[in-house]
LUMNUDO-714631 format. One record per atom (N, C-alpha, C): residue number from 1; chain; atom name; z, y, x. Coordinates in Angstrom, 1 decimal, always signed. Example, Ala and Ser with C-alpha at 12.3 -4.5 7.8 and 13.67 -1.06 7.14 Angstrom:
BEGIN
+-----+------+------+--------+--------+--------+
| pos | unit | site |     pz |     py |     px |
+-----+------+------+--------+--------+--------+
|   1 |    A |    N |   +7.8 |   -5.7 |  +13.2 |
|   1 |    A |   CA |   +7.8 |   -4.5 |  +12.3 |
|   1 |    A |    C |   +7.8 |   -3.3 |  +13.2 |
|   2 |    A |    N |   +7.1 |   -2.2 |  +12.8 |
|   2 |    A |   CA |   +7.1 |   -1.1 |  +13.7 |
|   2 |    A |    C |   +7.9 |   +0.0 |  +12.9 |
+-----+------+------+--------+--------+--------+
//
This chain:
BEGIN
+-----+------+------+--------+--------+--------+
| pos | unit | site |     pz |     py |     px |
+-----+------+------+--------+--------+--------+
|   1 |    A |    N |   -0.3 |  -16.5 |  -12.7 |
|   1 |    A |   CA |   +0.5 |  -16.7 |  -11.5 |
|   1 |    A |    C |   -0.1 |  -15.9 |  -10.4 |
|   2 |    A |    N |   +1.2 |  -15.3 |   -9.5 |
|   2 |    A |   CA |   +0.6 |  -14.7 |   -8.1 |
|   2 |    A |    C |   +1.3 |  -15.3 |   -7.2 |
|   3 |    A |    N |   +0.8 |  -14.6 |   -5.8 |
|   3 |    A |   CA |   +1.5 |  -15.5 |   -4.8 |
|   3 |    A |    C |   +2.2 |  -14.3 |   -3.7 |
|   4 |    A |    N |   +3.8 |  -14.3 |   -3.9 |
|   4 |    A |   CA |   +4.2 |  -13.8 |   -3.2 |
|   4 |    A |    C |   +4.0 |  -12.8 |   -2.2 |
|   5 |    A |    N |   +2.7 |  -13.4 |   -1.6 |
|   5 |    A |   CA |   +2.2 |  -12.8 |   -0.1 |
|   5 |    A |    C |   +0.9 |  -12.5 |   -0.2 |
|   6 |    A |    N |   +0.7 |  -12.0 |   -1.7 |
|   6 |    A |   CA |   -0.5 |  -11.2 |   -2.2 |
|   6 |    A |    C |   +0.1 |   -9.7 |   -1.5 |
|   7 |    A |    N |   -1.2 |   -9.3 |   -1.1 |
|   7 |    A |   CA |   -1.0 |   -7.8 |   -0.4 |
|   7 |    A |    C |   -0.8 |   -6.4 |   -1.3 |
|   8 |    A |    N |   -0.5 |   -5.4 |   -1.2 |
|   8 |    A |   CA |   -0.7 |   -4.6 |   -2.1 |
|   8 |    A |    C |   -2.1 |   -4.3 |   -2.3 |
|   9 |    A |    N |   -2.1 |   -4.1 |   -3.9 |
|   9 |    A |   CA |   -4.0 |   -3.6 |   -4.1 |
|   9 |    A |    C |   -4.5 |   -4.6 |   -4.6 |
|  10 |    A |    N |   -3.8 |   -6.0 |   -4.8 |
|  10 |    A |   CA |   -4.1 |   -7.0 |   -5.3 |
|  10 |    A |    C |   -4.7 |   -7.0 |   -6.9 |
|  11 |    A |    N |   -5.8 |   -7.6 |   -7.0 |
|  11 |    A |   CA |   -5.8 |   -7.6 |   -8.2 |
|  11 |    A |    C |   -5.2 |   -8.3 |   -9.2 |
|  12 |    A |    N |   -4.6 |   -8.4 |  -10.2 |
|  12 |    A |   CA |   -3.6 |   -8.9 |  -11.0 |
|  12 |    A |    C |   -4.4 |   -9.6 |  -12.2 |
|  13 |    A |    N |   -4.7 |   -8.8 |  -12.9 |
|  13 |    A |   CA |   -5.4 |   -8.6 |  -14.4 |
|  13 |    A |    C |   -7.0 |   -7.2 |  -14.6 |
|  14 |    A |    N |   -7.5 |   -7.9 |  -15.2 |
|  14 |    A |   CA |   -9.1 |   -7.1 |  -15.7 |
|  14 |    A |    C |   -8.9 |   -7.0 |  -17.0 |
|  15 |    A |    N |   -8.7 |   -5.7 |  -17.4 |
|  15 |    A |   CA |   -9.0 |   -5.8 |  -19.2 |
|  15 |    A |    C |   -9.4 |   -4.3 |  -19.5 |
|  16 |    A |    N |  -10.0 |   -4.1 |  -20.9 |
|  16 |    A |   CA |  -10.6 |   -3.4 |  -21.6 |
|  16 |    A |    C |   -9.6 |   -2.9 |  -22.5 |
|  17 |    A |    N |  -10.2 |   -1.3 |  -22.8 |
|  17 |    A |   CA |   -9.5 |   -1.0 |  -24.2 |
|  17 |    A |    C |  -10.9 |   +0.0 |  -24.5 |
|  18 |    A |    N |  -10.7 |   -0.3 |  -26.0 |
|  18 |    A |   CA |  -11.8 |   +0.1 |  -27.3 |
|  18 |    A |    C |  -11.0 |   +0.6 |  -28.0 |
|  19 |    A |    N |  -11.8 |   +2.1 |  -28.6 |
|  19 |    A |   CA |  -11.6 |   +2.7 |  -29.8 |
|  19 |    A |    C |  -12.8 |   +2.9 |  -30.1 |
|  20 |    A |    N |  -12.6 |   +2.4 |  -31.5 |
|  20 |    A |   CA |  -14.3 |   +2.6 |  -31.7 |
|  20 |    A |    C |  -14.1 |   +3.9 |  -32.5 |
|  21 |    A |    N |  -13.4 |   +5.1 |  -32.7 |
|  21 |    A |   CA |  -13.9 |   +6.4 |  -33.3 |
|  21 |    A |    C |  -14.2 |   +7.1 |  -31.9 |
|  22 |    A |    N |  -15.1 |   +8.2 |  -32.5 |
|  22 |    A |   CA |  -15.7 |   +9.3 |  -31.5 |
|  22 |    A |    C |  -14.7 |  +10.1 |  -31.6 |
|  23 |    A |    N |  -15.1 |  +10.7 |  -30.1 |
|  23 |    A |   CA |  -14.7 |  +12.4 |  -29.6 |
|  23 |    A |    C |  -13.6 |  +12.0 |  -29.2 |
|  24 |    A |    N |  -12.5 |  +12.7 |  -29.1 |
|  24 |    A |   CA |  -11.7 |  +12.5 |  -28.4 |
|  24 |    A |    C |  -10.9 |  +11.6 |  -28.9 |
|  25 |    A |    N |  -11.1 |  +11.2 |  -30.2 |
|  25 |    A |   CA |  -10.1 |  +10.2 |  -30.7 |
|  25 |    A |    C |  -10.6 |   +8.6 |  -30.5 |
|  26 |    A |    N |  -11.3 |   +8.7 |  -29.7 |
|  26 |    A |   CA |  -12.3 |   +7.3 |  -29.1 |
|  26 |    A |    C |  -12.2 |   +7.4 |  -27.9 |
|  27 |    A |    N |  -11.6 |   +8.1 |  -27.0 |
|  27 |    A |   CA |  -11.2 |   +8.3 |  -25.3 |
|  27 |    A |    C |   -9.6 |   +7.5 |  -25.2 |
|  28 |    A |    N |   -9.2 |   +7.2 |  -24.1 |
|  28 |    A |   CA |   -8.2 |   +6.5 |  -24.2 |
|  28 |    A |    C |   -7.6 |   +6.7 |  -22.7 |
|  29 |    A |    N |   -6.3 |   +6.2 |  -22.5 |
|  29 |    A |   CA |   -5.6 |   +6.0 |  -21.1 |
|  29 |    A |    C |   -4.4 |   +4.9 |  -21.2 |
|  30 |    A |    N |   -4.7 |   +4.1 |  -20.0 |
|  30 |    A |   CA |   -3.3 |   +3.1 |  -20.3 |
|  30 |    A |    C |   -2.4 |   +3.8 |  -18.9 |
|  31 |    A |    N |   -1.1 |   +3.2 |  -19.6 |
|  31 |    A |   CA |   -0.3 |   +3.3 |  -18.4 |
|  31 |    A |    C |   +1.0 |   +2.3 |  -18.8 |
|  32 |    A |    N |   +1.7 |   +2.0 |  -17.5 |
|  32 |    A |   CA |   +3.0 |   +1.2 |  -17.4 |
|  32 |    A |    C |   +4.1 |   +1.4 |  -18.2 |
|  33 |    A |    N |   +4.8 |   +0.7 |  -18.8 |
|  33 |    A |   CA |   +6.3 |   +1.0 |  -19.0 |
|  33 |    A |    C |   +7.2 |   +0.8 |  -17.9 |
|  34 |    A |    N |   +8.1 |   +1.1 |  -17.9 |
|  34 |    A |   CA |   +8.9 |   +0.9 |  -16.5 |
|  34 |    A |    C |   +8.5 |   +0.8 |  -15.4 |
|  35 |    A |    N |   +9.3 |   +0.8 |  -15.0 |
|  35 |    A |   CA |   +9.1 |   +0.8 |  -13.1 |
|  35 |    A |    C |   +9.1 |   -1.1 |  -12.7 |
|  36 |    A |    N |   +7.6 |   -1.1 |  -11.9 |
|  36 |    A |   CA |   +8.0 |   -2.2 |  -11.8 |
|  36 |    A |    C |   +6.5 |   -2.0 |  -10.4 |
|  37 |    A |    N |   +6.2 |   -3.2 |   -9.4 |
|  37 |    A |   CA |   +5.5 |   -3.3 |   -8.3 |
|  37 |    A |    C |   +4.1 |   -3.7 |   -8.3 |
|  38 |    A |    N |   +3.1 |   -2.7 |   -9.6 |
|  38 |    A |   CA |   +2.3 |   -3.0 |  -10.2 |
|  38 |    A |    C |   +1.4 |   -1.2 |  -10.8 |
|  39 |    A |    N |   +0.6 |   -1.5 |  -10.5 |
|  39 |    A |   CA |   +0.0 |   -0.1 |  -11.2 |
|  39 |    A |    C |   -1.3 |   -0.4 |  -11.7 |
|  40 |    A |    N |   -2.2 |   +1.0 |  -12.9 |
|  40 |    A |   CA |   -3.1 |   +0.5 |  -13.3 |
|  40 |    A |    C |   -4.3 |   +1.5 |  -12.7 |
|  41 |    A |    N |   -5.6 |   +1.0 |  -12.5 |
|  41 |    A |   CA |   -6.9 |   +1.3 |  -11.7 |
|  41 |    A |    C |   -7.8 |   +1.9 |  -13.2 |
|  42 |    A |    N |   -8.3 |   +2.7 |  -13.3 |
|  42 |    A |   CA |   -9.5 |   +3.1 |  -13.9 |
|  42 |    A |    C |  -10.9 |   +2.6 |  -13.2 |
|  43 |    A |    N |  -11.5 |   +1.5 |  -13.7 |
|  43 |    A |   CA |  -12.8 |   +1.0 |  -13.2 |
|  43 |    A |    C |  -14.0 |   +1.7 |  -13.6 |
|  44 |    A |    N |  -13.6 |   +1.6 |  -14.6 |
|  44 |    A |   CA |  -15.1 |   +2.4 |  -15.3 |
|  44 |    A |    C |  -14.7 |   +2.6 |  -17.1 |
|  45 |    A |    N |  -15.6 |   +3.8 |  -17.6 |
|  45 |    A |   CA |  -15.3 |   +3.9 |  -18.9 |
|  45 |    A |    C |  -14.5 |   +2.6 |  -19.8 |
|  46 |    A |    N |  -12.9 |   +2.9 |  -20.1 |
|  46 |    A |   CA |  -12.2 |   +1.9 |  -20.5 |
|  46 |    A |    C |  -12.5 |   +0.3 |  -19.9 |
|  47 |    A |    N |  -12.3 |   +0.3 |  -18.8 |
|  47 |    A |   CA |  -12.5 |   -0.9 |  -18.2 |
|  47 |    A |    C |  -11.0 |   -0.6 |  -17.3 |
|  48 |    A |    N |  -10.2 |   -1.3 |  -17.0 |
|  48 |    A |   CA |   -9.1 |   -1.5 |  -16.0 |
|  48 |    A |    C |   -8.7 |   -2.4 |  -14.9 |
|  49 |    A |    N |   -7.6 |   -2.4 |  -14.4 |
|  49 |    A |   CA |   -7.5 |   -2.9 |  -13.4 |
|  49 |    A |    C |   -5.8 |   -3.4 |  -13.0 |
|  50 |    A |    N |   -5.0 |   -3.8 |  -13.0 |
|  50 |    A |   CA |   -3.9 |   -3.8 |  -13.0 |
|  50 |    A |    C |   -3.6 |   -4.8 |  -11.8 |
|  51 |    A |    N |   -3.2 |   -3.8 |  -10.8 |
|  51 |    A |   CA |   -2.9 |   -4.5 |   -9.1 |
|  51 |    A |    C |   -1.6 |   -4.3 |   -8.7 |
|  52 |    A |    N |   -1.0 |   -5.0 |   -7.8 |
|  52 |    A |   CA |   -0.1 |   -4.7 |   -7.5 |
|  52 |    A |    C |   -0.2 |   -3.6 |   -6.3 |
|  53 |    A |    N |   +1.4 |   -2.8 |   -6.1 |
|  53 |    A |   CA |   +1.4 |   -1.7 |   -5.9 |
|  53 |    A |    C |   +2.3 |   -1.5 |   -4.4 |
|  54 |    A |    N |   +2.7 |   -2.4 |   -4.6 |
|  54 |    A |   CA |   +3.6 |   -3.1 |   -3.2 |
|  54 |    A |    C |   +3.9 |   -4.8 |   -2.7 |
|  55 |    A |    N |   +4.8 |   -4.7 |   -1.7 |
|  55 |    A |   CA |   +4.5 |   -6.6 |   -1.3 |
|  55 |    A |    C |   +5.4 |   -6.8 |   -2.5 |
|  56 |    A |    N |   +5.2 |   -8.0 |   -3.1 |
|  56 |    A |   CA |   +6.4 |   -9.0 |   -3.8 |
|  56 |    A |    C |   +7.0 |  -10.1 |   -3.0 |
|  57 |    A |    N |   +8.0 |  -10.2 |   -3.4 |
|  57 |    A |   CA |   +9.3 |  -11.1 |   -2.9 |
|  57 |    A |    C |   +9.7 |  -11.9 |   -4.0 |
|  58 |    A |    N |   +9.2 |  -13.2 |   -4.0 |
|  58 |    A |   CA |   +9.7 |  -13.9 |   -5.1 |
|  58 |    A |    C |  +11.3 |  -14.1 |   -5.4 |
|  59 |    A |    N |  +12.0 |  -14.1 |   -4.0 |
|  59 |    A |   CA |  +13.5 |  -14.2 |   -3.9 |
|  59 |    A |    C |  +13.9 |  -13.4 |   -4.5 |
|  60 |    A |    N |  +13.3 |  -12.2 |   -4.5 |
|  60 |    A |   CA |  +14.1 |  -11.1 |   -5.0 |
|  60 |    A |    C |  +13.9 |  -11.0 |   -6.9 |
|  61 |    A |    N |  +12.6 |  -11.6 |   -7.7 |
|  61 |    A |   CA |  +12.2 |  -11.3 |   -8.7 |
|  61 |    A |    C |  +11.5 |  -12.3 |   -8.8 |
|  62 |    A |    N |  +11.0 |  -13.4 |   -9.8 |
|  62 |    A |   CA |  +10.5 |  -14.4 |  -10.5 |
|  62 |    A |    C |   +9.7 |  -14.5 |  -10.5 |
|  63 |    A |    N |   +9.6 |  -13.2 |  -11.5 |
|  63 |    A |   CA |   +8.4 |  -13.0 |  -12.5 |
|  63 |    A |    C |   +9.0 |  -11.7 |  -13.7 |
|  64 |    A |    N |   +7.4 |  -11.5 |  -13.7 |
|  64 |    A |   CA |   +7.7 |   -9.8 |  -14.1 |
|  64 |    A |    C |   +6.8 |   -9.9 |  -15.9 |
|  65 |    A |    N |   +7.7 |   -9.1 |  -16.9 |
|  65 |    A |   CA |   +6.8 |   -9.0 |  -17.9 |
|  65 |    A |    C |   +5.9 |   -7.3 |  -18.5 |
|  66 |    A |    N |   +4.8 |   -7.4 |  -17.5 |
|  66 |    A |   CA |   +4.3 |   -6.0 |  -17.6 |
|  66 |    A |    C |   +3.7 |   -5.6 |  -18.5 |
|  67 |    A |    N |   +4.6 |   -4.8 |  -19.0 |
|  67 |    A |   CA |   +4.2 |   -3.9 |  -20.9 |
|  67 |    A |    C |   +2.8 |   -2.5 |  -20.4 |
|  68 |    A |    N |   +1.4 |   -3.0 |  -20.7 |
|  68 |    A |   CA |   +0.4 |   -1.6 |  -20.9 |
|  68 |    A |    C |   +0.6 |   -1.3 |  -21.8 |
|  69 |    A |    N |   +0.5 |   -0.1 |  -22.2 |
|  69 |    A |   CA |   +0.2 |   +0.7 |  -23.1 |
|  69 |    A |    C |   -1.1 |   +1.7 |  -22.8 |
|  70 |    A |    N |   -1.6 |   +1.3 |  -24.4 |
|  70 |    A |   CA |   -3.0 |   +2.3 |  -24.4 |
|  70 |    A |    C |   -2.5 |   +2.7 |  -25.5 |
|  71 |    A |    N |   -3.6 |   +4.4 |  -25.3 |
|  71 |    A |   CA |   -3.3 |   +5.2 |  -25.9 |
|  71 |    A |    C |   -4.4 |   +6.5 |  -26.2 |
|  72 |    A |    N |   -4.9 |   +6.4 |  -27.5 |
|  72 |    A |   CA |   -6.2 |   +7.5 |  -27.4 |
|  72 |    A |    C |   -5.6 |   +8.7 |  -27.4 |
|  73 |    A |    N |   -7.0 |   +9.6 |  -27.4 |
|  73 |    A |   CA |   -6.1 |  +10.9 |  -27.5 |
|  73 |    A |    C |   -6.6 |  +11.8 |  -28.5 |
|  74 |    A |    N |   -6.4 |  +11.5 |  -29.8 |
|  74 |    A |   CA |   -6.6 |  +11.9 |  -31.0 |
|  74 |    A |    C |   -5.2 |  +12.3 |  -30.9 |
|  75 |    A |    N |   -5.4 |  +13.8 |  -32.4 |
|  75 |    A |   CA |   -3.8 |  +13.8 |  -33.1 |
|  75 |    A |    C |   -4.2 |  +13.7 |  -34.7 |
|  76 |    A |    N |   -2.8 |  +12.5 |  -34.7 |
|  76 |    A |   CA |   -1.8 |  +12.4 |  -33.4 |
|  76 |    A |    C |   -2.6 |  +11.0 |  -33.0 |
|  77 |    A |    N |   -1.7 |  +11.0 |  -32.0 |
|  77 |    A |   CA |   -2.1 |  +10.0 |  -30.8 |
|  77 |    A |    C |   -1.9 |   +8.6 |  -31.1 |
|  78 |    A |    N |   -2.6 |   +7.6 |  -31.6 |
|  78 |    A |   CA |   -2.5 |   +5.9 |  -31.5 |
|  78 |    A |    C |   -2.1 |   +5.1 |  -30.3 |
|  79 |    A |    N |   -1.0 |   +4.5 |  -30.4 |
|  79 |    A |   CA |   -1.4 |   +3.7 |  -29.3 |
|  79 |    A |    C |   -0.9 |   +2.2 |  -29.6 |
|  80 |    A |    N |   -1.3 |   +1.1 |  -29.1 |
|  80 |    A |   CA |   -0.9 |   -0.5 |  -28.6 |
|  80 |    A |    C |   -0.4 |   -0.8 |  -27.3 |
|  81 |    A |    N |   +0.5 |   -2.0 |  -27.7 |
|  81 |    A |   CA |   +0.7 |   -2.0 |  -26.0 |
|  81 |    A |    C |   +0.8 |   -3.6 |  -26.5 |
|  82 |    A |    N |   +0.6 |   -4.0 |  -25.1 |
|  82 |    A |   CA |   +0.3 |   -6.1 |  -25.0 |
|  82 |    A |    C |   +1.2 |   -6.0 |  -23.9 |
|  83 |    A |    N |   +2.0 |   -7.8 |  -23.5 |
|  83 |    A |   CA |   +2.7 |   -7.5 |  -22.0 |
|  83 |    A |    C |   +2.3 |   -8.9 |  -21.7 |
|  84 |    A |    N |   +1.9 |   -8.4 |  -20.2 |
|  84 |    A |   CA |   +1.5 |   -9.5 |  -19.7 |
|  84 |    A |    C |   +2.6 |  -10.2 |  -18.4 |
|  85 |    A |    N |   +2.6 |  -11.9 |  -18.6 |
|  85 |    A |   CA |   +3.4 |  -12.1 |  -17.9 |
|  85 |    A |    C |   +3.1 |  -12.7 |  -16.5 |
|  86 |    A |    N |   +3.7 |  -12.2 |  -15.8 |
|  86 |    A |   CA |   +2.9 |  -12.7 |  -14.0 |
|  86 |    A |    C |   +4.1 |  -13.3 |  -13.4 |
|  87 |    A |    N |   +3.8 |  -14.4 |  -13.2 |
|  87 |    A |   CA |   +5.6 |  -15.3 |  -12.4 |
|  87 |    A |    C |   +4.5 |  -15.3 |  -10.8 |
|  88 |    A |    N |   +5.3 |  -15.0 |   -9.9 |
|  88 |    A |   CA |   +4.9 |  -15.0 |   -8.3 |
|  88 |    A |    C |   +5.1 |  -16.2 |   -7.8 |
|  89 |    A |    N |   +4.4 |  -17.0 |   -7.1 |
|  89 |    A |   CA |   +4.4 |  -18.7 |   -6.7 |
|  89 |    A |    C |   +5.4 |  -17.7 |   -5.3 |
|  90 |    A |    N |   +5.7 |  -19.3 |   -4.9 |
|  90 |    A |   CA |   +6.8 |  -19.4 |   -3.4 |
|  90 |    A |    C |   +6.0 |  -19.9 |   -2.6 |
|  91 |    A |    N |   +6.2 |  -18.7 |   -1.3 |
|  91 |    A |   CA |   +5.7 |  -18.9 |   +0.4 |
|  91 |    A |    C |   +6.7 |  -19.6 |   +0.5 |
|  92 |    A |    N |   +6.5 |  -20.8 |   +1.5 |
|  92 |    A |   CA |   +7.5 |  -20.8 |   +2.3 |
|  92 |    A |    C |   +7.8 |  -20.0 |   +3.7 |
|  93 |    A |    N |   +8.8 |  -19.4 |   +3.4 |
|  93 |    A |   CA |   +9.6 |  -18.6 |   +4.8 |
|  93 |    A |    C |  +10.4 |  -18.8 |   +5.8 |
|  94 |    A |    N |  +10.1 |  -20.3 |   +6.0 |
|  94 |    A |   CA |  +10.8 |  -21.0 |   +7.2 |
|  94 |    A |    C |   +9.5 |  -20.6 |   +8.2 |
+-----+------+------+--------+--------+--------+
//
């Protein structure tokens, strides 16, 4: 869960991705499916960061289900994707 009136840059989620083969088919990059108010941070060798990228408005949107995808870069290219689900708690706006 997040809260509405989390700022942009927020941090969301911390997660890893492993490939255990060498060279280039052991390097990796995630990125988003769709368009959605959330982006991903490179922290350190396969370590991540997944923050939000603008304000959320729970009135406008729930809850969001954000599909990463990782992806080595061997050929051809492997990849997985997990989705993670984030519902935004309610400010009140009175």
């Amino acid at each position: 869960t997040l809260s509405e009136a989390a700022p942009p840059n927020t941090v969301v989620a911390l997660f890893n991705v492993r490939d255990r083969d060498s060279g280039d088919n052991g390097r990796t990059t995630c990125e988003l499916t769709g368009e959605q108010p959330f982006r991903i941070t490179l922290l350190a060798a396969d370590a991540y960061a997944l923050v939000t990228s603008e304000t959320l408005d729970r009135e406008q949107v729930e809850e969001y289900n954000v599909t990463v995808r990782a992806r080595d870069e061997g050929s051809p290219a492997l990849s997985a994707s997990k989705t993670l689900f984030v519902q935004l708690l309610d400010v009140n706006d009175n």
